[in-house]
C-alpha positions as CSV (number, residue, x, y, z in Angstrom):
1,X,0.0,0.0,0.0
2,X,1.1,3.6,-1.2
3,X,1.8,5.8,1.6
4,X,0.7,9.3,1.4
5,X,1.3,12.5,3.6
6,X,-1.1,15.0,3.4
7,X,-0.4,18.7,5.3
8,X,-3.2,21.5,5.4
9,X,-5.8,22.6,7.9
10,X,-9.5,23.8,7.4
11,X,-12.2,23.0,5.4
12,X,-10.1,22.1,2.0
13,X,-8.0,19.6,4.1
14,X,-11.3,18.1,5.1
15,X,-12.6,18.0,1.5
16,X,-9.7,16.5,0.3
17,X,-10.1,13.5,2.8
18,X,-13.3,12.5,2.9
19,X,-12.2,11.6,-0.6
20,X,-9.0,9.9,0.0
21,X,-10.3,7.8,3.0
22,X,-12.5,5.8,-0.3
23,X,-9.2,4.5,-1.8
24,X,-6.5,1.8,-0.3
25,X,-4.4,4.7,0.4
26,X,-2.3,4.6,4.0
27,X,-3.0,8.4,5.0
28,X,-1.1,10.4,7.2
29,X,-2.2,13.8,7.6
30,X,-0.8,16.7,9.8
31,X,-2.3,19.6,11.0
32,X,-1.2,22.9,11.4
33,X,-1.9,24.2,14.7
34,X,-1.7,28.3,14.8
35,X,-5.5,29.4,14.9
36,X,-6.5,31.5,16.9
37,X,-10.1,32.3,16.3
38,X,-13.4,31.6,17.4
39,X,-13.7,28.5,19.3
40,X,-10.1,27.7,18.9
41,X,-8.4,30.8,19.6
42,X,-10.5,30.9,23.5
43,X,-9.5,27.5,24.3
44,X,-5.9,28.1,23.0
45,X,-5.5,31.1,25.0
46,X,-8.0,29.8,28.3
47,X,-6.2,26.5,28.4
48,X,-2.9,27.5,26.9
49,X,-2.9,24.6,24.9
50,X,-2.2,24.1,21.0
51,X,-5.1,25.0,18.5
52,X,-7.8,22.1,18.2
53,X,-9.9,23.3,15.6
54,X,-8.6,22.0,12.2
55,X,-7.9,18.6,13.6
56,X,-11.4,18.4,15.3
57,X,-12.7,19.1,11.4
58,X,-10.4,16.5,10.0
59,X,-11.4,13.9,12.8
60,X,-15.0,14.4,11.4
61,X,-14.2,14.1,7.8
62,X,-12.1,11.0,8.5
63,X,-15.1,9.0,10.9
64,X,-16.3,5.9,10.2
65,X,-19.2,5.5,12.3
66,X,-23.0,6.7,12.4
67,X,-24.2,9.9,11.7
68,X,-25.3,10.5,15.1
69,X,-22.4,10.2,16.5
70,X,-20.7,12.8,14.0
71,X,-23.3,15.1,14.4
72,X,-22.9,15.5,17.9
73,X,-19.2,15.6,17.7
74,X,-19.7,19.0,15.2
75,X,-22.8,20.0,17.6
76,X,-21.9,24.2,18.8
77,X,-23.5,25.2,22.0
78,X,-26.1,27.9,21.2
79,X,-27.2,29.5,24.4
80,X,-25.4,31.9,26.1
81,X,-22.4,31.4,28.7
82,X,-18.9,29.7,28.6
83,X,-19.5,26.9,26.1
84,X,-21.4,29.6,23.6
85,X,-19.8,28.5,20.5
86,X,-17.6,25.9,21.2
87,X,-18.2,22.0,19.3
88,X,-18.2,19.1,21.5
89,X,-14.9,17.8,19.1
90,X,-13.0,20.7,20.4
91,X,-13.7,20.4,23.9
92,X,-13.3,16.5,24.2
93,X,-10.0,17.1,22.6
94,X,-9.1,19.8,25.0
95,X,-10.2,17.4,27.9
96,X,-8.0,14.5,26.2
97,X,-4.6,16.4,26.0
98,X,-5.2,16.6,30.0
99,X,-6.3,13.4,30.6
100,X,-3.6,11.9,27.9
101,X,-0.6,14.0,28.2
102,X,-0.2,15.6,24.5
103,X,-2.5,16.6,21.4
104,X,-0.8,13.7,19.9
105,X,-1.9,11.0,22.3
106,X,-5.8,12.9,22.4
107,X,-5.9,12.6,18.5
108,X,-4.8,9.0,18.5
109,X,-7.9,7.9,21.0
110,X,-10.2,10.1,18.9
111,X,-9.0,8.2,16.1
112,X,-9.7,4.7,17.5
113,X,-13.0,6.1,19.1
114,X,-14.4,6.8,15.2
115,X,-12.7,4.4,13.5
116,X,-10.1,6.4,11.0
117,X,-8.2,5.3,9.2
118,X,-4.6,6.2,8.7
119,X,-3.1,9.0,11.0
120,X,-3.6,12.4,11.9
121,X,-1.4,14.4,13.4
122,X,-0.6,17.8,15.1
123,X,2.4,19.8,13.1
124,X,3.6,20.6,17.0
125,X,2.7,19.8,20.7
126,X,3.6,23.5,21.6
127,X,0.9,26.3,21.8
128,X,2.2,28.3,18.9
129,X,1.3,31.8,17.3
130,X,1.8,32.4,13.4
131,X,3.3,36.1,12.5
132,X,3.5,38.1,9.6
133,X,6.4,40.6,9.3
134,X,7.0,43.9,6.7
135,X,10.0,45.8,7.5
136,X,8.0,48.2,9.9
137,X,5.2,46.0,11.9
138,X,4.2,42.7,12.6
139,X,1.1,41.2,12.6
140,X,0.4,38.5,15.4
141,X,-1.9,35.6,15.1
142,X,-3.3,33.7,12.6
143,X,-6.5,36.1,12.3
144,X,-4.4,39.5,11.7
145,X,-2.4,37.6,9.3
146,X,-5.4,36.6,7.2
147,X,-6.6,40.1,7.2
148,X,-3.1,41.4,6.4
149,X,-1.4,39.3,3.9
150,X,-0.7,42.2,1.6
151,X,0.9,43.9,3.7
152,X,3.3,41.1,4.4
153,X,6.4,40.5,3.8
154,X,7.7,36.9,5.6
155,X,5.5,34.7,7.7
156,X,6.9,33.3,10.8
157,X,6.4,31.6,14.2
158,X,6.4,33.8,17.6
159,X,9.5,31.0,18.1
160,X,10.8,28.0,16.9
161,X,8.8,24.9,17.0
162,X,9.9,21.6,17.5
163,X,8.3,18.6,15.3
164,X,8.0,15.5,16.2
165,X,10.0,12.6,15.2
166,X,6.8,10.9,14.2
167,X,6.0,13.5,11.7
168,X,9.6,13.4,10.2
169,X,9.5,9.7,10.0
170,X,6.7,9.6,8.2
171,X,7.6,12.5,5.7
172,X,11.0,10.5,4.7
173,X,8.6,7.0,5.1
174,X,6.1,8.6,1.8
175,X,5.7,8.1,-1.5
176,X,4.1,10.8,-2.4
177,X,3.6,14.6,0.2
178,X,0.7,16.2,-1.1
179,X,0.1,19.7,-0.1
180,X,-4.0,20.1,0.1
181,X,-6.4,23.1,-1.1
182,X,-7.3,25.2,1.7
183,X,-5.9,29.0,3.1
184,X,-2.5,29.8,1.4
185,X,-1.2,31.5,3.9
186,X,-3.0,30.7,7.0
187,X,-3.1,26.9,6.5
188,X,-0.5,25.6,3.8
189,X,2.7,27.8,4.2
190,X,2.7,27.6,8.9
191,X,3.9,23.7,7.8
192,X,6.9,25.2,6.0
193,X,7.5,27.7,8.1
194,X,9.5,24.6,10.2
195,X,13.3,23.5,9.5
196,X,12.7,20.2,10.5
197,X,10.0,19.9,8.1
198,X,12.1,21.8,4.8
199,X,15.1,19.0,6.0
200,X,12.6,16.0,5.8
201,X,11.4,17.3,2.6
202,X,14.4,17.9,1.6
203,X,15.8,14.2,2.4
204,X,12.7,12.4,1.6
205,X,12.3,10.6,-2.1
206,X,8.8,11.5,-2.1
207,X,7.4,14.1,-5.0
208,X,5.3,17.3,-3.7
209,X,2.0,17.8,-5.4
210,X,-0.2,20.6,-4.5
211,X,-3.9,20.5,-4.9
212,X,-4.7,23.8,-5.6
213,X,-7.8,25.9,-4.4
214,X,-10.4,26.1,-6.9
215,X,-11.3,29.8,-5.4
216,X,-9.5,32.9,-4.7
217,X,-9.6,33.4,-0.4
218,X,-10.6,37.0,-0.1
219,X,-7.5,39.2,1.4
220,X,-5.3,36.2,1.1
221,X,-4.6,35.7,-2.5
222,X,-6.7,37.7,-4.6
223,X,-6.8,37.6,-8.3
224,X,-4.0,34.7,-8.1
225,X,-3.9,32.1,-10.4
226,X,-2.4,28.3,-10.2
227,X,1.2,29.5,-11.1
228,X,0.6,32.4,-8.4
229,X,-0.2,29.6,-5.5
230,X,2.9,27.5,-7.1
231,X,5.2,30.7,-6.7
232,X,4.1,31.6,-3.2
233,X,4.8,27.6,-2.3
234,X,8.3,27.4,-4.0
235,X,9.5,30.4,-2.5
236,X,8.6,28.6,1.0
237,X,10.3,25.5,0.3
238,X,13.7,27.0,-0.6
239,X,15.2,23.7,-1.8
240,X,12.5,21.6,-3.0
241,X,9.9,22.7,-5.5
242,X,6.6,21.2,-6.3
243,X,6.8,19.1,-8.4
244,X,2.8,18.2,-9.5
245,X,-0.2,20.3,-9.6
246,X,-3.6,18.9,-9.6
247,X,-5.4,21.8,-10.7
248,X,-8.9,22.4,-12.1
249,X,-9.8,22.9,-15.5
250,X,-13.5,24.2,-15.6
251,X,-15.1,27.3,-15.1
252,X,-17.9,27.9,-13.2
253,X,-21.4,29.1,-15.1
254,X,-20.9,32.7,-15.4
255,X,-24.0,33.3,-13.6
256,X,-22.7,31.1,-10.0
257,X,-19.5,33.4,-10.2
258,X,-21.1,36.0,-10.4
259,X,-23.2,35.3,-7.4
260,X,-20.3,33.7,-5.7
261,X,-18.3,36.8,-6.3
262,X,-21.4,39.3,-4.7
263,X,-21.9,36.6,-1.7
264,X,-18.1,35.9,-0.6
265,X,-15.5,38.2,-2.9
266,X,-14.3,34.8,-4.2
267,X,-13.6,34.2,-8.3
268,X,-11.9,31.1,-9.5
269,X,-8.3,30.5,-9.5
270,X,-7.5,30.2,-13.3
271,X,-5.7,27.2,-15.0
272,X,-2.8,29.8,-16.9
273,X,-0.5,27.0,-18.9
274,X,1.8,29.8,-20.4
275,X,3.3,30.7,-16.9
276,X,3.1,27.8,-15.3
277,X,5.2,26.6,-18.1
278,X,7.9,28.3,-16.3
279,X,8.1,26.1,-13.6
280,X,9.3,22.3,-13.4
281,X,6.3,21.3,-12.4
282,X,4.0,18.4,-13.4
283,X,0.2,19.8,-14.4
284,X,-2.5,17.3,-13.9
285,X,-5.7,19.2,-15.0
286,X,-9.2,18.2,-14.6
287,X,-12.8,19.6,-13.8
288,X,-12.9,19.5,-10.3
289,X,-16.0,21.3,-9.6
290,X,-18.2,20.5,-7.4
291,X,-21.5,23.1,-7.2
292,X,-22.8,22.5,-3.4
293,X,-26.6,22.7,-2.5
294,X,-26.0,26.0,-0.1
295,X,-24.2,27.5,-3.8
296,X,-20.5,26.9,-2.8
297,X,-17.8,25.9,-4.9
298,X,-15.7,23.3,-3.7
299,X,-13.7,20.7,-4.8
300,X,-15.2,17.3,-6.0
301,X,-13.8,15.4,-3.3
302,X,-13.8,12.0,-4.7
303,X,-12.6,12.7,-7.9
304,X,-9.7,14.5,-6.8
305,X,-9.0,11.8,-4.4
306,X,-9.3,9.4,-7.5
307,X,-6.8,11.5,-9.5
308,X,-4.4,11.1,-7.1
309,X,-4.7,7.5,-6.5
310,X,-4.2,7.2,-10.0
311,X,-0.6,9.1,-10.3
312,X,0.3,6.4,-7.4
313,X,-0.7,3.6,-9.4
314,X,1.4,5.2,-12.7
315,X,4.1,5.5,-10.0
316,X,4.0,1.9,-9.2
317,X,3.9,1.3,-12.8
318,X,6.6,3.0,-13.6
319,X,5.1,5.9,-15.5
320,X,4.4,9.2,-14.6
């Protein structure tokens, strides 16, 4: 079995799983763990623990068991007072790191508790804060720096972080890192913000793909297009490069991006072959689109899952 490390955090992560967990893939995802907003960012700072959130979302994408059970797991407390807004995921994994020892050891129960396969795992144990730096402010914590990307110059950590050696094992273990959709700056880059983790990439055989965002993120990366994202990701990696995107080919209806566009300031990330031929980079192309009942565009999940179960097989094959 093809062994496959995925790193991201939010809802694109989550996407990108519930499609992968179809195939006879062994998954090992990790989590960035710098939010600090809503729900998240009070227990981070009440508890002075490591953010919870994006693995909490991942942990539902990933369950295997009844609805029921999931449903209460993303259930938000509604009424007024000290659990207004918090999901029963986030505080049973706050509970767990006391009762366990580590966010590690807490995401490893939840794990067996709902039946995932694969792994999951936090980038860092430590209670970390992302910041964004010009050469005459800096921004602190993941919400200013999503509200102030252009105005940034160099993301960075409030200090250095240590990884864990299960995390670097299983980046040089992989056959294949893939880099998911999600928030550019806020949910991709935090995982390469880490030495450890540039060394492991650097060391490990494995290719990078990136599975790039279907949608602009408003305030983040604006008008980009895929050989904008692959830019913003090389310059991060220093040594390495990415070496495949998986990006979509299809347009939206121009009536949906138009609404989409009115609703949340998002337009679609355009397929733009001409630059991208100026990378050495791989482009596997496809329509990805998947038009959602509440109007979002997202990615379709299996099919992009599928896409890159296939470039495994070729790798097994021998072709690429």
């Amino acid at each position: 079995m093809k062994h496959v490390v995925v790193f991201g955090g939010g809802t694109g992560l989550s996407r990108l799983l519930t499609g992968l967990k179809q195939f006879p893939v062994d998954v090992t995802t990790v989590i960035s763990v710098s939010d600090n907003g809503s729900s998240t960012g009070v227990l981070k700072k009440e508890l002075d623990i490591p953010a919870v959130g994006d693995i909490g979302k991942v942990l539902i994408a990933m369950a295997n068991v009844d609805e029921d059970f999931t449903e209460l797991l993303s259930y938000r407390f509604a009424k007024d007072g000290s659990l207004h807004n918090h999901p029963v995921r986030n505080v049973m994994l706050a509970a767990l790191i006391d009762l366990k020892g580590s966010l590690t050891e807490a995401t490893s129960y939840m794990t067996k508790l709902l039946n995932i396969k694969g792994t999951i795992l936090p980038l860092t144990e430590e209670k970390v804060e992302l910041v964004g730096k010009n050469e005459n402010k800096e921004y602190f914590g993941q919400v200013a720096v999503s509200a102030n990307v252009k105005d940034i110059r160099k993301l960075d950590y409030d200090h250095r972080i240590h990884v864990s050696d299960q995390v670097i094992h299983k980046i040089l273990q992989a056959d294949l890192i893939v880099l998911s959709p999600g928030s550019l700056y806020t949910s991709i880059l935090p995982h390469l913000l880490s030495q450890e983790i540039l060394d492991a990439l650097a060391a490990t055989s494995a290719e990078i793909m990136y599975v790039c965002n279907i949608v602009t993120q408003p305030g983040e990366t604006d008008h980009y297009q895929v050989s904008d994202h692959v830019r913003v990701l090389n310059q991060y990696l220093r040594d390495r490069k990415v070496d495949i995107v998986l990006a979509n080919s299809a347009m939206p209806d121009e009536e949906t991006a138009q609404r989409y566009y009115e609703k949340e300031g998002k337009e679609p990330v355009r397929l733009d072959h001409e630059a991208l031929a100026g990378f050495p980079v791989r482009v596997i192309e496809d329509n990805l689109l998947s038009l959602e009942a509440d109007g979002a565009v997202r990615h379709n999940a299996l099919k992009t899952a599928f896409l890159i179960f296939s470039y495994l097989m070729r790798m097994e094959d021998g072709f690429q």
